[in-house]
C-alpha positions as CSV (number, residue, x, y, z in Angstrom):
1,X,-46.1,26.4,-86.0
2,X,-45.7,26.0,-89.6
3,X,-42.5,27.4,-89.7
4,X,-41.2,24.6,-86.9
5,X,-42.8,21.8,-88.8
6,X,-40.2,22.2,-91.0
7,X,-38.1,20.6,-89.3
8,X,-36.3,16.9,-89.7
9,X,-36.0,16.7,-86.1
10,X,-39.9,17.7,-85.4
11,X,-41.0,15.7,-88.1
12,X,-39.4,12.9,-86.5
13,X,-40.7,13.3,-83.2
14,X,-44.1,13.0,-84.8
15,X,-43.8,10.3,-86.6
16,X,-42.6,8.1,-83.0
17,X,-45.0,6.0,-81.3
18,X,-44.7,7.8,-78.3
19,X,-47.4,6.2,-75.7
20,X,-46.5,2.6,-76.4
21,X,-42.5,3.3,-75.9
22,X,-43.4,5.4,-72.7
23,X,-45.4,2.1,-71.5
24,X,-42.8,-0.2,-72.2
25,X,-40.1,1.8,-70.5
26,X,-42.4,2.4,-67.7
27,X,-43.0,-1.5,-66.9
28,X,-39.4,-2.0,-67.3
29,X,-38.4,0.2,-65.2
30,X,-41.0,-0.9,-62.6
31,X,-40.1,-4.2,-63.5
32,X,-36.0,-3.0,-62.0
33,X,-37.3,-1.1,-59.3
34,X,-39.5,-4.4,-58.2
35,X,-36.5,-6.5,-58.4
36,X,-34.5,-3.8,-57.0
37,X,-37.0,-4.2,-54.1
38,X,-36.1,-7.9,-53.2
39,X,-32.6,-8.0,-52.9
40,X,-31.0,-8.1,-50.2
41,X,-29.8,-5.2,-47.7
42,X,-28.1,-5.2,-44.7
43,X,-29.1,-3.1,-42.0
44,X,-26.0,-0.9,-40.3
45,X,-25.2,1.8,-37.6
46,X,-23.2,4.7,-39.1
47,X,-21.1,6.8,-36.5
48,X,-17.8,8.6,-36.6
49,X,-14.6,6.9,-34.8
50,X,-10.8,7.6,-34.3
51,X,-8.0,5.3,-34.7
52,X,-7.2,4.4,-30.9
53,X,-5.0,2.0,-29.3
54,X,-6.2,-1.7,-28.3
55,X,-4.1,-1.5,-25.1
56,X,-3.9,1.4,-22.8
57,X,-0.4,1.0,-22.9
58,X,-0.3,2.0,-26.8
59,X,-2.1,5.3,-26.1
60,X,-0.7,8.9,-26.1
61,X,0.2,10.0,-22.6
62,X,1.9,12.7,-21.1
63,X,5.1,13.0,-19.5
64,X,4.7,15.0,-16.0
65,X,7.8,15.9,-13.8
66,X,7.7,14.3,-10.7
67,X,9.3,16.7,-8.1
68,X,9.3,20.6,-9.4
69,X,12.2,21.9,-10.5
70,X,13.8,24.2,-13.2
71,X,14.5,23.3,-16.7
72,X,18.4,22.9,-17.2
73,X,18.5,21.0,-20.7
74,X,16.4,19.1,-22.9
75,X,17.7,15.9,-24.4
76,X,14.7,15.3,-27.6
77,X,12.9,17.2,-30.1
78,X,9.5,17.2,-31.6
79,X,9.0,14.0,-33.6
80,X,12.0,12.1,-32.2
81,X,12.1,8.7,-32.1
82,X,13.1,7.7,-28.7
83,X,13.3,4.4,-26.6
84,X,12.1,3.6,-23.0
85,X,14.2,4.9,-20.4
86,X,16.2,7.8,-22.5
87,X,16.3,10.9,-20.8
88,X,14.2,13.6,-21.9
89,X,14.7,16.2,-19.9
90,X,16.8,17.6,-16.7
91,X,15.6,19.4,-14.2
92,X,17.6,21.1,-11.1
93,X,16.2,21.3,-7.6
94,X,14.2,24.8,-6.6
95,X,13.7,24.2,-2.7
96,X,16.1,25.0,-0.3
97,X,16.1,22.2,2.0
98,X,17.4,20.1,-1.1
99,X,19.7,22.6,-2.8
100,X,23.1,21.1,-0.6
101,X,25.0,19.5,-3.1
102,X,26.3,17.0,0.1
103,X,22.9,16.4,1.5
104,X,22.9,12.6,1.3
105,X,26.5,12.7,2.5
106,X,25.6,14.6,5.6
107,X,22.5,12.9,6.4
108,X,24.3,9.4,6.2
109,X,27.0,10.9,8.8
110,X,24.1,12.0,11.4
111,X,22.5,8.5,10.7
112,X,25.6,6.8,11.6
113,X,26.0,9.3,15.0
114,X,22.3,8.4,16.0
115,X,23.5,4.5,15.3
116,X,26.1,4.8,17.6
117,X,23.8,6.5,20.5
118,X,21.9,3.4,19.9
119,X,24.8,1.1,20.1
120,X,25.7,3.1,23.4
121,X,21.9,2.6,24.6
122,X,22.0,-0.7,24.0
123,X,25.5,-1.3,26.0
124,X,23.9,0.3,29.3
125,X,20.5,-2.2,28.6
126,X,22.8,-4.8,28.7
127,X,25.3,-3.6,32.0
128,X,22.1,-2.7,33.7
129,X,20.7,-5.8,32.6
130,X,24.1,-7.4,34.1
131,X,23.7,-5.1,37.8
132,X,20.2,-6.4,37.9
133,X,21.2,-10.3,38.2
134,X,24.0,-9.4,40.0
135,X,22.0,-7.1,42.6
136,X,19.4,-10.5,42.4
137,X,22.3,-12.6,43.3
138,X,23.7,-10.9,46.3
139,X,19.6,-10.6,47.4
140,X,19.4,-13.9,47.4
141,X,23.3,-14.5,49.3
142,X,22.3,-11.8,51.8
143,X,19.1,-12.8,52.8
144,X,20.4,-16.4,53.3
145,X,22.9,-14.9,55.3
146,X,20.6,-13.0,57.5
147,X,18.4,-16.0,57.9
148,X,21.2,-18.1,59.1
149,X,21.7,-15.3,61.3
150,X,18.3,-15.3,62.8
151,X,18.2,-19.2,63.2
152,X,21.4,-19.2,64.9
153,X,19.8,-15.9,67.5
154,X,17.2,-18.0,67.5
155,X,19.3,-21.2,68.7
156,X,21.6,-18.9,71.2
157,X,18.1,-17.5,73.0
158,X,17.0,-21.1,73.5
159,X,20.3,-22.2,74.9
160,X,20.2,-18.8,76.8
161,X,17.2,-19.7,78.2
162,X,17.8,-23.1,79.3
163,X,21.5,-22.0,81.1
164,X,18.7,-19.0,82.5
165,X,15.8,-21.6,83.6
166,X,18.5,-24.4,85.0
167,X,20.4,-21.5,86.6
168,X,17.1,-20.0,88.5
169,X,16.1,-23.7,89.3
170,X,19.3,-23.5,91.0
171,X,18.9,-20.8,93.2
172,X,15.8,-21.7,94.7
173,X,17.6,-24.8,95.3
174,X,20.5,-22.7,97.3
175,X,17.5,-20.2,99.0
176,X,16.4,-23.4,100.0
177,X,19.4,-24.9,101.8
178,X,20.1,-21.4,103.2
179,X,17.0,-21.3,105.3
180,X,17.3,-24.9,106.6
181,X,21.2,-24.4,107.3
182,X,19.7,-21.2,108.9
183,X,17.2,-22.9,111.0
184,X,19.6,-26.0,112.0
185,X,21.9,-22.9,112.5
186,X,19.4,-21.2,115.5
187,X,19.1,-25.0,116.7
188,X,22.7,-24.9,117.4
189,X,22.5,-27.9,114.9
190,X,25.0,-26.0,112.2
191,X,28.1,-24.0,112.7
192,X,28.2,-20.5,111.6
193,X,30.9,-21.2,109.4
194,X,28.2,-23.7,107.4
195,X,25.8,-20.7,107.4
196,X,27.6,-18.3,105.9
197,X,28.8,-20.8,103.3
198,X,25.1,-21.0,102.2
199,X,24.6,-17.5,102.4
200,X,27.7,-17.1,99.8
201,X,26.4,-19.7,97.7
202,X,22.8,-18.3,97.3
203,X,24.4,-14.8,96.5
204,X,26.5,-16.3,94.1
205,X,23.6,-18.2,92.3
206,X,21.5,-14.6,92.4
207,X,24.7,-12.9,90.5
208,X,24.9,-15.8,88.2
209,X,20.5,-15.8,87.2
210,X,20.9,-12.3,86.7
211,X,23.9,-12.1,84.1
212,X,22.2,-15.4,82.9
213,X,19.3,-13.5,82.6
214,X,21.1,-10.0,81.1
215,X,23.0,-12.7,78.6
216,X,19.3,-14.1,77.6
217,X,18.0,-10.5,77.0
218,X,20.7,-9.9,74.6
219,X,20.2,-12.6,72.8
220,X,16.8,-12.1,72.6
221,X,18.0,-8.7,71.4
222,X,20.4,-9.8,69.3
223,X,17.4,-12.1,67.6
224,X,15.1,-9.7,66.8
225,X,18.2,-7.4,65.3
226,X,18.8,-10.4,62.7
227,X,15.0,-10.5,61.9
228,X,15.2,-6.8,61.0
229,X,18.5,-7.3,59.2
230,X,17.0,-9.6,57.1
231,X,13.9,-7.4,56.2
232,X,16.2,-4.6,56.0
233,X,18.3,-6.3,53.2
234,X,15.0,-7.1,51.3
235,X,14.2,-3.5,50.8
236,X,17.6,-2.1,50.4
237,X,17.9,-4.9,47.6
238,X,14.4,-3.9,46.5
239,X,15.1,-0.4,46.3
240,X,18.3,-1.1,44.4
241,X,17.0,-3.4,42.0
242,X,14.1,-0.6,41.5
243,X,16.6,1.8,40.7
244,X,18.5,-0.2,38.1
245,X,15.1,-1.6,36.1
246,X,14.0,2.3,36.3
247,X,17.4,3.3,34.7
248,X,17.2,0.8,32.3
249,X,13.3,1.7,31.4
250,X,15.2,5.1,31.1
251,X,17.5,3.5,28.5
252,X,15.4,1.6,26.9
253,X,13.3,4.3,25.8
254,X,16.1,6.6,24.8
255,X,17.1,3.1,22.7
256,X,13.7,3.2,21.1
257,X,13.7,7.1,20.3
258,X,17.1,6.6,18.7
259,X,16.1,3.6,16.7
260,X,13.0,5.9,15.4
261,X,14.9,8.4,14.5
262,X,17.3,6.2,12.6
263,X,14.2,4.9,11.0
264,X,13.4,8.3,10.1
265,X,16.9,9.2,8.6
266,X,16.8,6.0,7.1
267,X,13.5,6.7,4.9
268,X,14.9,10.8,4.5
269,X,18.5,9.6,3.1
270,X,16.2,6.9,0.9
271,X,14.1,9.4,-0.1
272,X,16.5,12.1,-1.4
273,X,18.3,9.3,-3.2
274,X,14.8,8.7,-5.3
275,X,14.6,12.4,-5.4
276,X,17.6,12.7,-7.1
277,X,17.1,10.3,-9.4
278,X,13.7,12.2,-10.4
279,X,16.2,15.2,-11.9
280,X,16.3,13.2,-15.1
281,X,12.9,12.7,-16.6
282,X,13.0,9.1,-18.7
283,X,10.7,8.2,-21.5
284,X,8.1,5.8,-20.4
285,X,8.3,3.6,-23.4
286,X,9.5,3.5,-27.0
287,X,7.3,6.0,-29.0
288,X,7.5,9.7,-30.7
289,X,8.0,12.7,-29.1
290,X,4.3,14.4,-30.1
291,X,4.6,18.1,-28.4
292,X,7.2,19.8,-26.4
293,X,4.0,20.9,-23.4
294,X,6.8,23.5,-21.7
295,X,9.6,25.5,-23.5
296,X,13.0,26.9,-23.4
297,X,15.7,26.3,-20.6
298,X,15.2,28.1,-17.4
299,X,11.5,27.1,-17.2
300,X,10.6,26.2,-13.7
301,X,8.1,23.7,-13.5
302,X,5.9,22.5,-10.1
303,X,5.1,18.9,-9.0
304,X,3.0,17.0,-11.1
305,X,3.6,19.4,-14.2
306,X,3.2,18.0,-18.0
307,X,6.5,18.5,-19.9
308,X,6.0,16.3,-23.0
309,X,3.5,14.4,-24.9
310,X,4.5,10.8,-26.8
311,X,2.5,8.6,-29.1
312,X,3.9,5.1,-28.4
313,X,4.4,3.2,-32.0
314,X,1.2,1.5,-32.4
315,X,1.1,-2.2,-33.0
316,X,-2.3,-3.0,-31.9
317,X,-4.5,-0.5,-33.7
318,X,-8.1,-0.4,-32.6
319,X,-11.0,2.2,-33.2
320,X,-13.4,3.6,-30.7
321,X,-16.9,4.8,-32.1
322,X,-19.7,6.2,-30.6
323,X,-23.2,4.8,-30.5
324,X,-26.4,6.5,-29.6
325,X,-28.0,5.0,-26.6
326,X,-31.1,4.0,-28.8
327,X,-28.5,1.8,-30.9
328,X,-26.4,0.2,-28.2
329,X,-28.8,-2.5,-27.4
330,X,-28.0,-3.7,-31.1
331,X,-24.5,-3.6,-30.9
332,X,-23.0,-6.5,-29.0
333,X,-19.2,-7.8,-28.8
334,X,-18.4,-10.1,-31.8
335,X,-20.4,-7.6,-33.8
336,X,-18.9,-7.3,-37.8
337,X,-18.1,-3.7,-38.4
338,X,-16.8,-2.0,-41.7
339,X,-14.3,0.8,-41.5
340,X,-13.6,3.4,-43.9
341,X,-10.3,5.7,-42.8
342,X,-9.9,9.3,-43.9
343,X,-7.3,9.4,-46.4
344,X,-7.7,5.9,-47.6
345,X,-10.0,6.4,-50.7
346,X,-13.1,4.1,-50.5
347,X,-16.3,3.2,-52.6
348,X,-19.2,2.5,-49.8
349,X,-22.2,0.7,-50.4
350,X,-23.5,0.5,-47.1
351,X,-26.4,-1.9,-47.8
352,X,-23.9,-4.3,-49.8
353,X,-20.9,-4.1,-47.8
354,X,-19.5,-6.8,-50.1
355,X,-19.1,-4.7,-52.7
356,X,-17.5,-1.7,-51.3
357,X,-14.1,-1.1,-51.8
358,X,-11.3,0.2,-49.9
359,X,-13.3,-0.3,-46.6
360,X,-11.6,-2.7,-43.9
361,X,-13.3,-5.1,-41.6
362,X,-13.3,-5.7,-37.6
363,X,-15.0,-6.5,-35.1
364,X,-16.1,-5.0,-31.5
365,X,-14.4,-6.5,-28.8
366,X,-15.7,-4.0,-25.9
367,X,-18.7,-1.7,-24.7
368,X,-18.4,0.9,-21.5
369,X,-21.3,0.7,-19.6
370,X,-21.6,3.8,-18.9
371,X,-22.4,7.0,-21.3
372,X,-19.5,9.2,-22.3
373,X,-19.7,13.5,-22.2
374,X,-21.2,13.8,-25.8
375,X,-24.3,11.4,-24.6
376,X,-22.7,8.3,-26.3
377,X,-21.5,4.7,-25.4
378,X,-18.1,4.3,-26.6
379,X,-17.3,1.0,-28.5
380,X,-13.8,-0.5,-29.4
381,X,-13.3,-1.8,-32.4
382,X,-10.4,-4.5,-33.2
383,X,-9.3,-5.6,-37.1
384,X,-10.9,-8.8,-38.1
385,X,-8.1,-11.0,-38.5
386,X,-10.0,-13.1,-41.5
387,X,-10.0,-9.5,-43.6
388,X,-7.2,-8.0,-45.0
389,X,-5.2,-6.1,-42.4
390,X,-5.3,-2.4,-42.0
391,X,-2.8,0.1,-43.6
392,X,0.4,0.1,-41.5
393,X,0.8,3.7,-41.9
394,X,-2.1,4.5,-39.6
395,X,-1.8,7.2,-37.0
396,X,-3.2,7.9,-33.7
397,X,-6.2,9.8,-34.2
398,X,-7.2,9.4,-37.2
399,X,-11.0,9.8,-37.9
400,X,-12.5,6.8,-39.2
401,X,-16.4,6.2,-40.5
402,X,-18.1,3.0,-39.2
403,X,-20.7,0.6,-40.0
404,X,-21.8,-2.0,-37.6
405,X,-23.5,-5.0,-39.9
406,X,-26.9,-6.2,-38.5
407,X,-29.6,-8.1,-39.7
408,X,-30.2,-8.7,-43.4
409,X,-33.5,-7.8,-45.0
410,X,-35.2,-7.2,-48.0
411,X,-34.8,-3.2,-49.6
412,X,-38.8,-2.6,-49.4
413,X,-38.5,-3.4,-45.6
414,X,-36.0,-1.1,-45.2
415,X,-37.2,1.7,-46.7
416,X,-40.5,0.9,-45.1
417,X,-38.7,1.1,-41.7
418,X,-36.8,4.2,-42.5
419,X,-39.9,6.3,-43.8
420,X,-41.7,5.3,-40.6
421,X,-38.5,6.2,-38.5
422,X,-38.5,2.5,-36.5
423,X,-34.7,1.5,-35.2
424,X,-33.1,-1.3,-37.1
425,X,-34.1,-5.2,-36.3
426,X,-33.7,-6.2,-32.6
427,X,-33.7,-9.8,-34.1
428,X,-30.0,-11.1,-34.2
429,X,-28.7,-13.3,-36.6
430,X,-28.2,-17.0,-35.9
431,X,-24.5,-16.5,-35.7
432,X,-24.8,-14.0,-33.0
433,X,-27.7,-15.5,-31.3
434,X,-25.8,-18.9,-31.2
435,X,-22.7,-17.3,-29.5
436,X,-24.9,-15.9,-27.1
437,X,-26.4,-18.8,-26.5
438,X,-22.9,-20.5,-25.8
């Protein structure tokens, strides 16, 4: 011990008052940490985000081919800018039933062909539409006819029969004076001569009734003739008329086949137009070709196969973080949030967000209600157009670390919540509870 005592440096030490300095830089140290204590801090959610796009217009998307087909020849490369509508990519058809160069050609022919048998349909409608009123026509003629007919059978029977009844009346009249003259004859009252006379007469009266009678018999004939002429003509008529609505229904429904078929063509012809428009595969909108998803030339591809990826050129950079569910009743839209991206050097304080550098502010502008596959709630995040704006050489993607500002408390209370593991404040601040409250 002796031999250290001989030191300056020990001798030194010895000589220093060493409890009082200790005090004094123990109660000014306490003194900081006290003060320390009472400032203020404001509470945050830390959680990991990427640089997205505001509008899902402005996200990456893939490129599929609409009809499949066989890679002929591609028109970009990886990392090209290209505009909307230049082609990326031809393809050449792979089924058989489109591989004829003069498909469209053809099929507009047969259209045309089944146009025509239409045309020709509707010609016979019409003609058979023209026999109908004409067959109505004559009906109508015909039947007057035959009526007249029967009224004029019906007019000759009643003059038959009066010529028949005045006629009979006649004879009995001549029967009559036969038998008187007859009896005035055996009274030797009338001459022979007289007698016969009569007899004469009353046999010419008898010829006369009966071809009166024969004449009113046919007419009576000749009546009921007419009234089966005229229903005769009815039905023949009927029958004919029959025939030429049936032949028409007949048309008619070849009409409407031909028209659905045409129909049909139509939509095919239509169809293999689009189709062949689909051989060229257009950029969607203005952006960079990301990744080339199928190689080389020759490739065949199916239906609904991805080709190409593009990242549009972003204009309306957002951020989506995640929140656990045991923080998303803190976060609400309007909600100030701090971002820090990767590669952009920062210094974080994130109790004193005021005095970090190199962060960036924004603001949450939208919250899914429902919970994502990692057991988060995803939350967009727009730039806060009263802070500086963001670096315009951001890129889809790129991971970004958030803090959503809370409440504002003293540093005791803070780190007396955090060593007793409670959440942050449910209390919102008067800014946010007065929005709500609009």
């Amino acid at each position: 011990m002796k031999r250290f005592e001989s030191y300056h440096s020990i001798q030194t030490v010895k000589k220093l008052k060493t409890p009082l300095r200790w005090r004094r830089l123990s109660l000014y140290f306490f003194g900081i940490l006290l003060i320390i204590l009472f400032l203020p801090w404001t509470q945050n959610i830390d959680s990991p985000g990427t640089v997205t796009a505001l509008s899902p217009n402005n996200r990456p998307q893939t490129v599929h081919a609409i009809i499949g087909g066989r890679i002929e020849k591609w028109h970009v490369k990886e990392g090209q800018f290209i505009k909307k509508g230049d082609t990326l990519v031809f393809l050449s058809e792979i089924k058989s039933e489109y591989m004829d160069p003069a498909l469209i050609q053809r099929s507009e022919s047969a259209m045309r062909s089944k146009e025509n048998s239409a045309e020709s349909y509707m010609a016979k409608v019409k003609s058979l539409d023209r026999q109908i009123d004409a067959l109505i026509d004559n009906r109508v003629l015909k039947l007057q006819q035959a009526r007249n007919k029967v009224k004029q059978s019906k007019l000759k029977v009643t003059s038959d029969s009066m010529d028949y009844s005045a006629n009979s009346k006649q004879l009995e009249i001549a029967v009559k004076q036969y038998e008187r003259t007859e009896e005035l004859h055996r009274q030797n009252l009338k001459s022979l001569t007289e007698l016969e006379n009569k007899r004469l007469k009353v046999q010419e009266m008898e010829a006369k009734v009966v071809s009166l009678e024969n004449k009113l018999l046919s007419s009576r004939n000749e009546l009921i003739n007419a009234i089966t002429e005229v229903q005769s003509i009815d039905a023949d008529y009927r029958d004919k008329i029959a025939k030429s609505e049936s032949e028409k229904s007949t048309a008619l429904s070849g009409l409407y086949d031909t028209e659905a078929t045409v129909t049909k063509m139509q939509n095919e012809i239509t169809n293999y137009s689009i189709r062949s428009g689909y051989y060229y595969v257009t950029a969607p909108q203005d952006g960079y070709i990301s990744k080339a998803l199928k190689n080389g030339v020759g490739e065949t591809v199916k239906e609904g196969a991805e080709l190409v990826s593009i990242v549009p050129n972003l204009s309306d950079f957002a951020v989506e973080m995640f929140v656990s569910p045991v923080d998303l009743p803190l976060v609400h839209v309007g909600n100030e949030v701090r971002l820090q991206f990767d590669g952009w050097p920062a210094i974080v304080f994130s109790g004193w967000p005021m005095v970090s550098y190199g962060s960036y502010g924004g603001k949450v502008v939208a919250i899914d209600n429902f919970v994502g596959p990692n057991g988060k709630y995803r939350v967009l995040v727009a730039p806060d157009t009263k802070d500086h704006p963001w670096p315009k050489e951001l890129r889809m993607g790129v991971a970004v670390k958030t803090m959503t500002l809370l409440d504002n408390v003293p540093v005791w209370y803070e780190l007396w919540r955090k060593i007793n593991g409670f959440p942050p404040n449910y209390y919102l601040s008067d800014k946010v509870s007065t929005k709500d409250k609009k």
